[in-house]
C-alpha positions as CSV (number, residue, x, y, z in Angstrom):
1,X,101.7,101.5,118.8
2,X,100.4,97.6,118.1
3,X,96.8,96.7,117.7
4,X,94.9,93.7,118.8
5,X,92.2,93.5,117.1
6,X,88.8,90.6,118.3
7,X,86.0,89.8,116.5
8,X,83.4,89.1,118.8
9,X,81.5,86.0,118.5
10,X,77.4,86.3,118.2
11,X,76.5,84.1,121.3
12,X,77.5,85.7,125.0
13,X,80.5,84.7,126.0
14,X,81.2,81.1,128.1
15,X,83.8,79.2,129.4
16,X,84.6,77.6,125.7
17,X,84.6,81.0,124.0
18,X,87.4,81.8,121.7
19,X,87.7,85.4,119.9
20,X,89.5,85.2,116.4
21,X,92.1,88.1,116.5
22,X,94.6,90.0,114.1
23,X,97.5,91.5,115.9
24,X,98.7,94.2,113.8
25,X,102.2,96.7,114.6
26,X,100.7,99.4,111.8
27,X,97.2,99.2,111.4
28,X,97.6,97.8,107.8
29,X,99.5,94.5,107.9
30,X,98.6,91.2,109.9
31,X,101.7,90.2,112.4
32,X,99.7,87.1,113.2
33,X,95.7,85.9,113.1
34,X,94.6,83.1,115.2
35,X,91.8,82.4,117.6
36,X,92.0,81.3,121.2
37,X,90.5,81.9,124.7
38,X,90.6,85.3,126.5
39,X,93.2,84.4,129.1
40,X,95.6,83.1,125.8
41,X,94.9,86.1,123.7
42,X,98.4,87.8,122.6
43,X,99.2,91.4,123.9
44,X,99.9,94.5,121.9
45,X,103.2,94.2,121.2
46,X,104.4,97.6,122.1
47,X,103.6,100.0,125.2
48,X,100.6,101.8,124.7
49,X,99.4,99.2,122.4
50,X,95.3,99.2,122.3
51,X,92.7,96.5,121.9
52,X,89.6,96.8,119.6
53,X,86.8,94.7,119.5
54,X,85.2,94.6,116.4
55,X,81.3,93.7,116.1
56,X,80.1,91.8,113.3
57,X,77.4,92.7,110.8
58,X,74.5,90.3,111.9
59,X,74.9,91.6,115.8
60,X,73.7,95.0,114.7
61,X,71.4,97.0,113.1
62,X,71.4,100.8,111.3
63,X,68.7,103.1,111.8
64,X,68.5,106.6,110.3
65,X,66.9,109.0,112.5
66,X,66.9,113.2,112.9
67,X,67.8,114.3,115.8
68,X,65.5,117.3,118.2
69,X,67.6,120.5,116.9
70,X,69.4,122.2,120.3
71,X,70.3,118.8,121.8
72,X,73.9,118.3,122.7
73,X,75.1,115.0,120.8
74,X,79.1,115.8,121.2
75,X,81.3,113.1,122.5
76,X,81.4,114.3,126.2
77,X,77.7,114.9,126.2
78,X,76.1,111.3,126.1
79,X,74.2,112.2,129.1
80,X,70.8,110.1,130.1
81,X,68.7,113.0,128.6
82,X,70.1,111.9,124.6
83,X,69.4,107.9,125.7
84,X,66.1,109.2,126.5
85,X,65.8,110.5,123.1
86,X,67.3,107.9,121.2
87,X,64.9,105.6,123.1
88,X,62.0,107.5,122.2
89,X,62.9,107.9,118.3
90,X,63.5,103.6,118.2
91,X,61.1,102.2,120.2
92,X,58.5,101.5,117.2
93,X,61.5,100.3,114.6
94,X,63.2,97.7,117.1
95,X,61.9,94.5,118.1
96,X,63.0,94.1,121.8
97,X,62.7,96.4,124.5
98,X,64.8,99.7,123.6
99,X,66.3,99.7,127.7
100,X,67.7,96.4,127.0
101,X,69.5,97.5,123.7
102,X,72.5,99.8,123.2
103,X,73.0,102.2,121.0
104,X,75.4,104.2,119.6
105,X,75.9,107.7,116.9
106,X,78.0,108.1,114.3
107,X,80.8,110.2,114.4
108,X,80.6,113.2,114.0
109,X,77.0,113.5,114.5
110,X,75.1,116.9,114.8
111,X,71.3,117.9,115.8
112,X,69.0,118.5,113.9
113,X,70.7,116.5,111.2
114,X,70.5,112.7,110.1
115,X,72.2,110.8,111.9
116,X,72.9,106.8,111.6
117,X,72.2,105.0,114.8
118,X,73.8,101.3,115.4
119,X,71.9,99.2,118.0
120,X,72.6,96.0,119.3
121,X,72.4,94.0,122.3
122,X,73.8,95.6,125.3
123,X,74.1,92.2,127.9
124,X,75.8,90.7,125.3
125,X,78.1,93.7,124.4
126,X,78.9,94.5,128.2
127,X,79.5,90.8,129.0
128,X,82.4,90.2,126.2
129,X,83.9,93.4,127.1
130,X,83.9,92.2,131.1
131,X,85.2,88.8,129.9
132,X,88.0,90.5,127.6
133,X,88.5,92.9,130.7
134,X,88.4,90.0,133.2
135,X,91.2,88.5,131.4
136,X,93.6,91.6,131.0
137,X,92.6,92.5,127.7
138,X,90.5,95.6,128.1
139,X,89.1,97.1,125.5
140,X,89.6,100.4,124.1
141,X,87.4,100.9,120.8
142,X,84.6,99.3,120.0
143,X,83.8,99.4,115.8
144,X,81.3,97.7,113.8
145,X,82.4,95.6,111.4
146,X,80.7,97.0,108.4
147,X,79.4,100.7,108.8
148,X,77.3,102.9,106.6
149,X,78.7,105.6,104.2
150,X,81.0,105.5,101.6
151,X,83.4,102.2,101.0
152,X,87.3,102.8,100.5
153,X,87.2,102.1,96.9
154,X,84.7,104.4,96.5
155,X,82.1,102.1,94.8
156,X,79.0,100.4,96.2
157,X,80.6,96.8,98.2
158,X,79.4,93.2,98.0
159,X,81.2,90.9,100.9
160,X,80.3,87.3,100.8
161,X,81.1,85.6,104.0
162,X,80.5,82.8,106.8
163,X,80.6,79.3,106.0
164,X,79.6,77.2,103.0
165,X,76.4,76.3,104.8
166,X,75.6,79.6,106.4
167,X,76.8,81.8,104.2
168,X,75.6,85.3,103.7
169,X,76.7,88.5,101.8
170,X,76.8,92.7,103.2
171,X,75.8,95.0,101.2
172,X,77.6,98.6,102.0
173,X,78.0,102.3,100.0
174,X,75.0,101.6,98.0
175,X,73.7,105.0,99.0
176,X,73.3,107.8,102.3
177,X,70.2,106.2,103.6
178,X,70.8,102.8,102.8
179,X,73.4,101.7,106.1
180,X,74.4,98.3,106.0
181,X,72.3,95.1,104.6
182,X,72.8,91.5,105.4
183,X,71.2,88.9,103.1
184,X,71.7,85.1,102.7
185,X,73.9,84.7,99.5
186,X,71.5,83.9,96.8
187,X,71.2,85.5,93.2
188,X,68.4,88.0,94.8
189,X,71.0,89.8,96.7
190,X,73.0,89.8,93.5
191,X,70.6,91.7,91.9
192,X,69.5,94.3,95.1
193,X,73.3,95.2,94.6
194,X,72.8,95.9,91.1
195,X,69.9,98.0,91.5
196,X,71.4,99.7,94.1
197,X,75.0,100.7,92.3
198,X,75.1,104.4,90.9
199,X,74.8,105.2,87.1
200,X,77.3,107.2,86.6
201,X,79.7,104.5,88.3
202,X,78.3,101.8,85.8
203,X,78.4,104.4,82.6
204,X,82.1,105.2,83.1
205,X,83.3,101.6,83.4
206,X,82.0,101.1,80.0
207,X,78.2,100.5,80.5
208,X,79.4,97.0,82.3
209,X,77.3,97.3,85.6
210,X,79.1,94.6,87.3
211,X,82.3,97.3,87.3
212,X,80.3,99.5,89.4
213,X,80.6,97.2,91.9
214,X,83.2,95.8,94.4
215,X,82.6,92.3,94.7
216,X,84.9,90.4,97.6
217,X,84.3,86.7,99.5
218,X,85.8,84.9,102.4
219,X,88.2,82.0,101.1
220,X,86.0,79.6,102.5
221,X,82.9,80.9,100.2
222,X,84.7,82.3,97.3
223,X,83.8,79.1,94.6
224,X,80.3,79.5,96.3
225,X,80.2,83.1,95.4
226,X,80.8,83.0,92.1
227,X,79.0,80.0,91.2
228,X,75.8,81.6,93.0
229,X,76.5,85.0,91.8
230,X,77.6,84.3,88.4
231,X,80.6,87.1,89.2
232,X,84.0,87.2,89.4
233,X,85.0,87.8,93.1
234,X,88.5,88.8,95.2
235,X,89.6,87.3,98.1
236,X,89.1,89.4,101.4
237,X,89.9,87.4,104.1
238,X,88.3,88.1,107.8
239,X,92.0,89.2,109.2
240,X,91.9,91.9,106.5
241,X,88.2,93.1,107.1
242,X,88.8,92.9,110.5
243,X,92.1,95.6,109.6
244,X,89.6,98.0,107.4
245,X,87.1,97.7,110.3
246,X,89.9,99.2,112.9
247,X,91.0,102.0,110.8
248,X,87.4,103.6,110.7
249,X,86.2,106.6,112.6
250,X,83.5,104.7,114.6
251,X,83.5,104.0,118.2
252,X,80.1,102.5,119.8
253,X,81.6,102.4,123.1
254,X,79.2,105.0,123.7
255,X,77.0,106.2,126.9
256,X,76.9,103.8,129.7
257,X,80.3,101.8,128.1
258,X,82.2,105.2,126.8
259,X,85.6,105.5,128.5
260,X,87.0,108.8,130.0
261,X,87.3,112.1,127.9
262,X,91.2,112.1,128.8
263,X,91.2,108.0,127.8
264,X,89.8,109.1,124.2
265,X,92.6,111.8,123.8
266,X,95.5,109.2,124.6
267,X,94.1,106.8,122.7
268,X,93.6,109.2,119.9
269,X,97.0,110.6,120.3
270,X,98.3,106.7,120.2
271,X,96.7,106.5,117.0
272,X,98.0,109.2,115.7
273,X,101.3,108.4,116.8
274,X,101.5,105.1,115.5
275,X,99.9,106.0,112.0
276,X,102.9,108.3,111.7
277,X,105.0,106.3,112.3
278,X,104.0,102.7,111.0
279,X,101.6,103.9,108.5
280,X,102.2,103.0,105.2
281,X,100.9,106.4,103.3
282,X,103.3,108.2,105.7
283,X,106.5,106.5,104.8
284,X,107.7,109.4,102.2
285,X,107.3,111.8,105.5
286,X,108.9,109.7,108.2
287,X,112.0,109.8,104.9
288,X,111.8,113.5,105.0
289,X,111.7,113.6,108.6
290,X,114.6,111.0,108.7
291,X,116.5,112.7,106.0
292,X,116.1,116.3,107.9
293,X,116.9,115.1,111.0
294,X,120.6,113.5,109.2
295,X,121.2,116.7,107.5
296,X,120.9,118.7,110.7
297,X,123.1,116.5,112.5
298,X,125.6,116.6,109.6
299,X,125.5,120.3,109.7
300,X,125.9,120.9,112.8
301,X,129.0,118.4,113.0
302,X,130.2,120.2,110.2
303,X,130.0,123.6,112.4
304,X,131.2,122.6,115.5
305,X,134.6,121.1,113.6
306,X,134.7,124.6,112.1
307,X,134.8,125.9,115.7
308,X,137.3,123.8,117.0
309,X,139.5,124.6,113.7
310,X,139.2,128.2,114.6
311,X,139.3,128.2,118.3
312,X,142.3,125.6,117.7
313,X,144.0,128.2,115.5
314,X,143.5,131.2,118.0
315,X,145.1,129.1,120.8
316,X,148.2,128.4,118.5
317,X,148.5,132.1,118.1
318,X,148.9,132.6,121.3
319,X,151.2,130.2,122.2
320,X,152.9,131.4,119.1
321,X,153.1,135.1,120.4
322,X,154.3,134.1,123.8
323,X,157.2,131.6,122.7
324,X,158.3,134.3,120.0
325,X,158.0,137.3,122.1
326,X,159.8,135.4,125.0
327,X,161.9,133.0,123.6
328,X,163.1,131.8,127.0
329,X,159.6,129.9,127.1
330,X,160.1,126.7,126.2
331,X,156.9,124.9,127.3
332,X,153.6,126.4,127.1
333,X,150.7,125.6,130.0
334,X,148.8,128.6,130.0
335,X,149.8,131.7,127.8
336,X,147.9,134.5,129.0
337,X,149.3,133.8,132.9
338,X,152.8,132.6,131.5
339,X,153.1,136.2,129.4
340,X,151.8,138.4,132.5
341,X,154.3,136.5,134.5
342,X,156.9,137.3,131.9
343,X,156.1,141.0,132.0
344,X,156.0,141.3,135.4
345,X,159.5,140.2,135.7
346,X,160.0,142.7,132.9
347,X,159.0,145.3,134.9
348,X,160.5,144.6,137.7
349,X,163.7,144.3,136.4
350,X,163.4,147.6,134.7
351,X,162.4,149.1,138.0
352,X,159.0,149.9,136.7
353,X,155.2,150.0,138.6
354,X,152.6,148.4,137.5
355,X,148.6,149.0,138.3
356,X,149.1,146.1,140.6
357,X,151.8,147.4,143.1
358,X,151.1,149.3,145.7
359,X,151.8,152.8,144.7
360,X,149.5,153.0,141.6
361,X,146.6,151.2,144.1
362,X,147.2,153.9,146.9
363,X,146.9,156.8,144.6
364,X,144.0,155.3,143.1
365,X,141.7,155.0,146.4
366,X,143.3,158.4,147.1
367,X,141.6,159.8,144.4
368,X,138.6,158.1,144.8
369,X,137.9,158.3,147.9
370,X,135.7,161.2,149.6
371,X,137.3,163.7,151.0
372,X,137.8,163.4,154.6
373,X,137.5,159.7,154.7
374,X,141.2,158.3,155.7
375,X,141.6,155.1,156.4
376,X,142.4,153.5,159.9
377,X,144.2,150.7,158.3
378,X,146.2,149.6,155.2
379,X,147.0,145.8,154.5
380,X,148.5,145.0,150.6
381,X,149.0,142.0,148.8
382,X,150.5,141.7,145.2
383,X,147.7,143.3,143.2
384,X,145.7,143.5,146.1
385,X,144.7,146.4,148.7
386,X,142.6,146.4,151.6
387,X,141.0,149.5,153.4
388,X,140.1,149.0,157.0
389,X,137.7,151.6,158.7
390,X,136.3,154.0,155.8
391,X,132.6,154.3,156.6
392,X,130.9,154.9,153.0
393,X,127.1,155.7,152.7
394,X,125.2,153.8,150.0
395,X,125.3,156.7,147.4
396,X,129.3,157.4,148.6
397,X,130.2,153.4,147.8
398,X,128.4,153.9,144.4
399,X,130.6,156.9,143.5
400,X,133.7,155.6,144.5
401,X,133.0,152.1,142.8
402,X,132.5,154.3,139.3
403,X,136.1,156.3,140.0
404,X,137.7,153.7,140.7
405,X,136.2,151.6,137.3
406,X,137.0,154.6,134.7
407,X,140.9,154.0,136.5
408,X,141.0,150.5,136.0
409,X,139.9,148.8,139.4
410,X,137.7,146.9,140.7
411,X,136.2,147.2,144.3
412,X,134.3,145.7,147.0
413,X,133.3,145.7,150.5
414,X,134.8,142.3,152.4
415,X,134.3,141.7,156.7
416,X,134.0,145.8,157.1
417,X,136.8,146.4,154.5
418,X,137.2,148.2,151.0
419,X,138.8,145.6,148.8
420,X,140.4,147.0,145.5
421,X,142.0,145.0,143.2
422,X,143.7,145.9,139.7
423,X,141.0,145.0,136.8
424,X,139.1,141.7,136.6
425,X,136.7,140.5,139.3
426,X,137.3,142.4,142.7
């Protein structure tokens, strides 16, 4: 499953709006980056390919909050009652009115149990996501574009990003209660970064505290960064932060912008789907997979020519026993019918019965017939014999059927008629 993946730009959306994308087949590599206007925006390029939008770091804000123990927080429980709380636990520590500002938990979140809260501004969330929408791009995840908690190279993360004249740097994994900061770039936030990076990180790289950081720029501020940071920096470019951001676990389309419960398990099975099978850490399974799935095959080739071998060889025996047996046989069609032909003739010439003449088929229903029961007529057929007007009751028929099986025959009732017939299906 591809992934189309928007940053969304900090002013609301307009008729000149462009969203810079990453269209991505694995969730790790860039097919192709570019901006452009909803209505030009690529699709995913396989079915069942999502869209994320991806929010950046100066449209939110992280608040740490505990919520009320008993409340029910899970992801198909965002009723108005948890708003109501969330509401009521923010409205001192936002500036603008909490009803106009969405909000949304991190995963995973429990009562009674920190919890980090992102906020932003819910107009301008709802109207890119109508836009996108509008334009046949709807969106299936929402993720920030930093988030709190620990970074993937598990050290404490500088970013330095923007533009040469607005640039700024995000500070992430410097602790549990920390979130996500966003300072202009200037030697100051340097030095907060610093402060913030664990000792035991800093001790182990040698006592060099710049190791216990990651420090990463933008192309387009890189030379700042390290001129202004006195640091050595690598390149991260948006396309690849915009990658990292996708992978996480968040989703703020939350509450009033959440999608269906069964929408979240396809998407989440598409996910998992595509990681297995585009995902980079999973190649050395797909190769066992692969490589179990060509040794089956193999094998079971390998078995079903062993079956024709022996099946092939049985056949030839047969043939082999009829031509040598009757060596008047020149061309074989089907043995088993050719041979009972053969002995048949046999037989006859001889002057001998067999089970399927009539003699050996009267004596048989003879025998097993009840006694008194004589039937009012007889009609015969090579290997055939029909009984016209014996009345049998239910337990009767079953007796005679089970006489008439130890000797050989097979029986049935036909239009009023007991039909017996030498072995094989009556």
């Amino acid at each position: 499953m591809s992934t189309l993946i928007l940053s969304l730009p900090p002013a609301r959306p307009g008729p000149a709006t462009e969203y810079s994308y990453t269209l991505t087949a694995d969730g790790h590599t860039a097919l192709r980056h570019a901006a452009a206007a909803p209505a030009l925006l690529p699709e995913p390029t396989r079915p069942g390919g999502e869209v994320v939008a991806v929010v950046p770091a100066r449209a939110l804000s992280w608040q740490r909050v505990q919520l009320p123990p008993g409340l029910p927080v899970g992801a198909g429980q965002q009723t108005p009652r948890l708003r109501s709380v969330l509401e009521g636990l923010l409205e001192d520590r936002v500036l603008d009115d909490a009803q106009q500002l969405h909000f949304a938990l991190q995963p995973g979140a429990r009562a009674a149990e920190p919890v980090w809260v992102a906020v932003c501004d819910r107009g301008w969330l709802r109207e890119h996501l109508q836009a996108l929408e509008a334009a046949g791009r709807r969106v299936a995840r929402v993720v920030p574009e930093f988030a709190p908690g620990p970074t993937a190279t598990g050290r404490p993360e500088l970013t330095a990003l923007g533009t040469p004249e607005d640039a700024s740097v995000v500070l992430t994994g410097l602790g549990a209660d920390l979130g996500v900061a966003v300072l202009p770039l200037t030697p100051m936030a340097w030095a907060m970064a610093r402060a913030g990076a664990p000792e035991p990180a800093a001790a182990q790289a040698g006592a060099d505290d710049d190791n216990a950081l990651a420090v990463r720029a933008e192309p387009a501020v890189a030379a700042l960064a390290e001129r202004t940071l006195g640091q050595r920096v690598a390149l991260h470019t948006a396309s690849q932060r915009a990658l990292d951001a996708a992978r996480s676990d968040w989703d703020l389309a939350q509450f009033d912008l959440a999608s269906t419960g069964r929408t979240r398990a396809l998407r989440k099975a598409g996910s998992v789907a595509s990681a297995l099978l585009n995902a980079p850490q999973w190649r050395a399974a797909r190769w066992g997979a692969g490589l179990l799935v060509v040794a089956h095959l193999v094998g079971l080739n390998a078995w079903a020519w062993q079956e024709r071998q022996a099946l092939a060889a049985k056949q030839a025996a047969v043939r082999s026993t009829l031509t040598e047996t009757f060596p008047k046989v020149q061309v074989v069609v089907d043995a088993p019918v050719q041979m009972e032909r053969e002995l048949a003739q046999l037989r006859q010439a001889a002057g001998s019965i067999s089970a399927r003449d009539l003699e050996p088929l009267l004596a048989a229903a003879g025998t097993a017939l009840p006694a008194g029961s004589q039937p009012t007529g007889i009609e015969y057929t090579p290997g055939e014999l029909r009984l016209r007007g014996v009345p049998l009751a239910p337990e009767d028929e079953a007796a005679f059927s089970a006489r008439l099986q130890a000797a050989g025959y097979r029986m049935r009732q036909d239009d009023g008629s007991l039909l017996l017939r030498a072995g094989g299906t009556p």
